[in-house]
Every structure is written in structure tokens, then in C-alpha cells.
Steps between C-alpha positions, in 0.01 A plus 500: 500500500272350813174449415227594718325239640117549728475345788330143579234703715395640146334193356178436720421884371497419095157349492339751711674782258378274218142484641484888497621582164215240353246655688633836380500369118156319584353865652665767265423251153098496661540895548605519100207278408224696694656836391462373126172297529246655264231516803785716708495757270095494452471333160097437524445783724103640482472729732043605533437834380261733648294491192493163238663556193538279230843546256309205317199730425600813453834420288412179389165500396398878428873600357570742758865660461734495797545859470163546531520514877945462569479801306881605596665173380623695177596839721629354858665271708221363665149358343239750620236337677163652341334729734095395591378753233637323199306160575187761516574597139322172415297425800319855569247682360705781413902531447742747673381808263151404597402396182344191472707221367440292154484154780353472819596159659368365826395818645346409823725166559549442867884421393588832419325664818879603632586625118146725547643596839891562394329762266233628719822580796754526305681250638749271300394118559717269714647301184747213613842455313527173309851526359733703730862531452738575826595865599830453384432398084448798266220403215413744271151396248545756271846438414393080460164555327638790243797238378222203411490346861189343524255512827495078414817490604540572880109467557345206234209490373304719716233526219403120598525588897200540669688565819814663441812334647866489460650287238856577480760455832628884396808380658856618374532187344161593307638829415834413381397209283308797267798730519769239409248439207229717456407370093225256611291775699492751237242576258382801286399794696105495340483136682650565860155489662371260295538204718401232261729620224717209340757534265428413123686149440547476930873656451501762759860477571574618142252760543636604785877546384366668217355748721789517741752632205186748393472640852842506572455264839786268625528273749584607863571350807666793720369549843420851473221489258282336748688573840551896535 
């Protein structure tokens, strides 16, 4: 059989052909490394809110529950963000039945003139997203936090956060790594919302596959559970 042979004209081409497919392994190996760099996905992001609010105050210090104000977490999809007339159930002179409340804090702080003003209008406050997952992935809270997910582990320790920020990439990566193995983020339901909650003897894996074979949960990677 005659082999095929290129012709001579061919050679003064292979280092120029060579020179492109480095810079294409040089370009497309930076694209993977900025698509996966914690700071691309906004790991650290703090966005200002239209009125201060400190996690590490309210949670941290005074004990606050999370369902206090995300009162849907348990019910819905989506954490509800807590209209201006719940934060006046501590800092007004009266509460929504017009009764007047057991604690008054801070009632004429110049911080919460636009929570005075949401109320007075109606008017929901311009609250910015911190963690924000794309159009495309399906999270449900109610079905995370009812199996023993705690909040601590997409958003930390927001009970020590002053200024609330992202601490997890919520990448698939992130997502799957639970799935695949989902022991070492449970814990009894009567401590998902206690964010400082540790494990007797620090074994929360054991805990955790304990409560997986209670609750009947397995592991699960398919697509369709987050992409639908």
C-alpha cells in the first residue's frame, strides 16, 4: 500500500500551527482559571444596603432566629426578605396590631429613617442580593432546611458578620460536593438555625449518616434536581 506523503512546502507551516494551538491551550486553560477563581463567582461579595444591618448583632449577640425575619425558609423556595414592618416590631412605639410592643429599640435612629418611610408609603425597601444563584439552577430552602441543612452551610457564620457577604462559590462544584455526600452538613432539625451548633465529640459525619438513614436521604448527582 503507498503511503501518503505531504509535501516539502508543508514544513515552514508546523511552527506557525504549533504557535496557535499554545496560544489556544495558554487562552482557553486562563478562561478555566478565571471561570473557577473564587473572586469570579463573588466569594467576598458585600454589596451596601439601604439601611445598616448587623447579622453580628441581631443573631449573634441578641439570639435572634433566622426565621424571625426569612420567615418562608421552612414553607418556600426562596428566603423571604422581611418586609419594613417587621424591623418596626422592635424599633416602634407600637407593633402592627397597634399595640405597643414589650421592646422599643432605637426609635428615633437616623439609620432607620427609610425603614420609618418603607412603612409610612408602603413601599418595600431596595434590599441588594448577596448570594444569587443563575436563572437556570432550581434551589428550593424548604426542602434543604426541613432535612437538617444548615443556613452555616452555603452562607457561614452570618451571626459573626457585621456586613453580610458571600462565603461559599455556590458553584456546581459547591453543590455537588454536598449531594455526592451530604453526612457532614446535616444536623438535627431543632439545631438548623443555630449557627454555632457543634456536634458532641466533633463527629458530624457520623451524625450526619445517622440522620441520612432516619430521613430516608441518598446521595444524588442527576442533573434534573437542580436543572429543570
Amino acid at each position: 500500500m503507498k503511503r501518503f506523503h505531504f509535501p516539502a512546502w508543508i514544513d515552514p507551516l508546523l511552527p506557525v500551527v504549533a504557535g496557535f494551538l499554545g496560544i489556544g491551550l495558554v487562552y482557553y486553560g486562563g478562561l478555566f482559571a478565571y471561570a473557577v477563581h473564587p473572586l469570579t463567582s463573588d466569594v467576598g461579595y458585600r454589596p451596601e444596603q439601604p439601611v445598616p444591618y448587623s447579622h453580628a448583632l441581631h443573631v449573634g449577640k441578641l439570639k435572634m432566629d433566622c426565621r424571625y425575619c426569612h420567615n418562608t425558609v421552612e414553607v418556600a423556595g426562596h428566603a423571604a426578605i422581611p418586609p419594613a414592618s417587621v424591623c418596626m416590631n422592635c424599633h416602634s412605639a407600637q407593633d402592627a396590631a397597634g399595640q405597643t410592643p414589650t421592646v422599643s429599640i432605637r426609635l428615633d435612629s437616623p439609620k432607620l429613617a427609610p425603614i420609618r418611610e418603607a412603612v409610612a408609603t408602603g413601599e418595600m425597601l431596595p434590599w441588594r442580593r448577596v448570594n444569587d444563584l443563575p436563572d437556570y439552577a432550581y434551589f428550593n430552602h424548604s426542602v434543604h432546611v426541613n432535612r437538617g441543612v444548615s443556613c452555616v452551610a452555603c452562607h457561614g457564620r452570618v451571626d459573626r458578620m457585621e456586613v453580610v457577604e458571600q462565603k461559599a462559590t455556590l458553584s456546581m462544584g459547591f453543590c455537588l460536593t454536598c449531594h455526592r455526600n451530604p453526612a457532614p452538613n446535616l444536623r438535627p432539625a431543632e439545631f438548623v438555625t443555630n449557627l454555632a451548633w457543634e456536634p458532641e465529640g466533633g463527629d458530624a459525619a457520623s451524625i450526619g449518616a445517622a440522620l441520612m438513614l432516619e430521613r430516608g436521604i441518598h446521595p444524588n448527582d442527576n442533573c434534573s434536581t437542580c436543572h429543570r
